[in-house]
N, C-alpha and C positions, 0 to 999 in steps of 0.2 A: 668484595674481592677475595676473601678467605672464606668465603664459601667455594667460589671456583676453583682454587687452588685446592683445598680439600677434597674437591670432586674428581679434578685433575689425578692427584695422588691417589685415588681410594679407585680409581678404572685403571691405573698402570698398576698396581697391585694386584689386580686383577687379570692381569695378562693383555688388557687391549691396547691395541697400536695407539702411537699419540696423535695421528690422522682420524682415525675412527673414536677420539675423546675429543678431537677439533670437531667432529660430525656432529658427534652426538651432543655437545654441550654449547655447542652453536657458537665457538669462539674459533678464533684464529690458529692456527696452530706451531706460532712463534710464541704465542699464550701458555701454549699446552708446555713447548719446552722451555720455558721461563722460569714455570712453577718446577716441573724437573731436574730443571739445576738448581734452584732454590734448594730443594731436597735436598741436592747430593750433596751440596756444599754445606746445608746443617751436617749431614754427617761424618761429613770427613774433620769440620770442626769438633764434634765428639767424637771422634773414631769410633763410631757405630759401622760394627758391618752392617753388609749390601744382603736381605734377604734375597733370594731366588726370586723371579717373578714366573707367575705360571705361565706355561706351553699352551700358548691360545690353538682350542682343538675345532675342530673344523667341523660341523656337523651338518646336515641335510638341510634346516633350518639356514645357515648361515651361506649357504651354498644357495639357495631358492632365493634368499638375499639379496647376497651380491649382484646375482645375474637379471635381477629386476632391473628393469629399465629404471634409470633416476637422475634427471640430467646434470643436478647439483652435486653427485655424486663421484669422485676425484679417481674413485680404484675401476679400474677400467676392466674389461674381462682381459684383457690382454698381460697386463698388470698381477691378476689371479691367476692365471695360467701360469705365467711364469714361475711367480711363490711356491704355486703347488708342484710344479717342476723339479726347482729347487729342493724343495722335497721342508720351507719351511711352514705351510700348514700341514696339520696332523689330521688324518680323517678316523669320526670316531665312530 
């Protein structure tokens, strides 16, 4: 279990959504935010501040991605269109 949470933490440092760490780590993603408040609550117990988490950038690769058919796959084009709307993916 403290692999996964490890894993958990070390891809949200990383800038990726906790959807796209439920993908990718083949767990649920009430998993993902379990281990995240696990986190936060260590650090409010040591008043550690809150690093920045990176600006997940958007790139040609990740865009050819998404738009790949995949039926298991939760982010919908519709879903991306909107983000990018929004203006919160960055194209790099």
């Amino acid at each position: 279990m403290r692999a996964v949470g490890d894993a958990v933490i070390e891809l949200h440092r990383q800038g990726v959504r906790s959807i796209d760490i439920a993908l990718q780590l083949n767990i649920a993603q009430s998993t993902v935010h379990y281990h995240l408040r696990k986190l936060a609550d260590r650090r409010k117990a040591r008043n550690v501040p809150v690093a920045p988490r990176a600006k997940p950038t958007l790139t040609a690769e990740l865009v050819a991605r998404l738009l790949e058919p995949q039926p298991d796959r939760q982010l919908r084009r519709a879903k991306w269109s909107e983000q990018a709307g929004k203006g919160e993916l960055v194209c790099a």
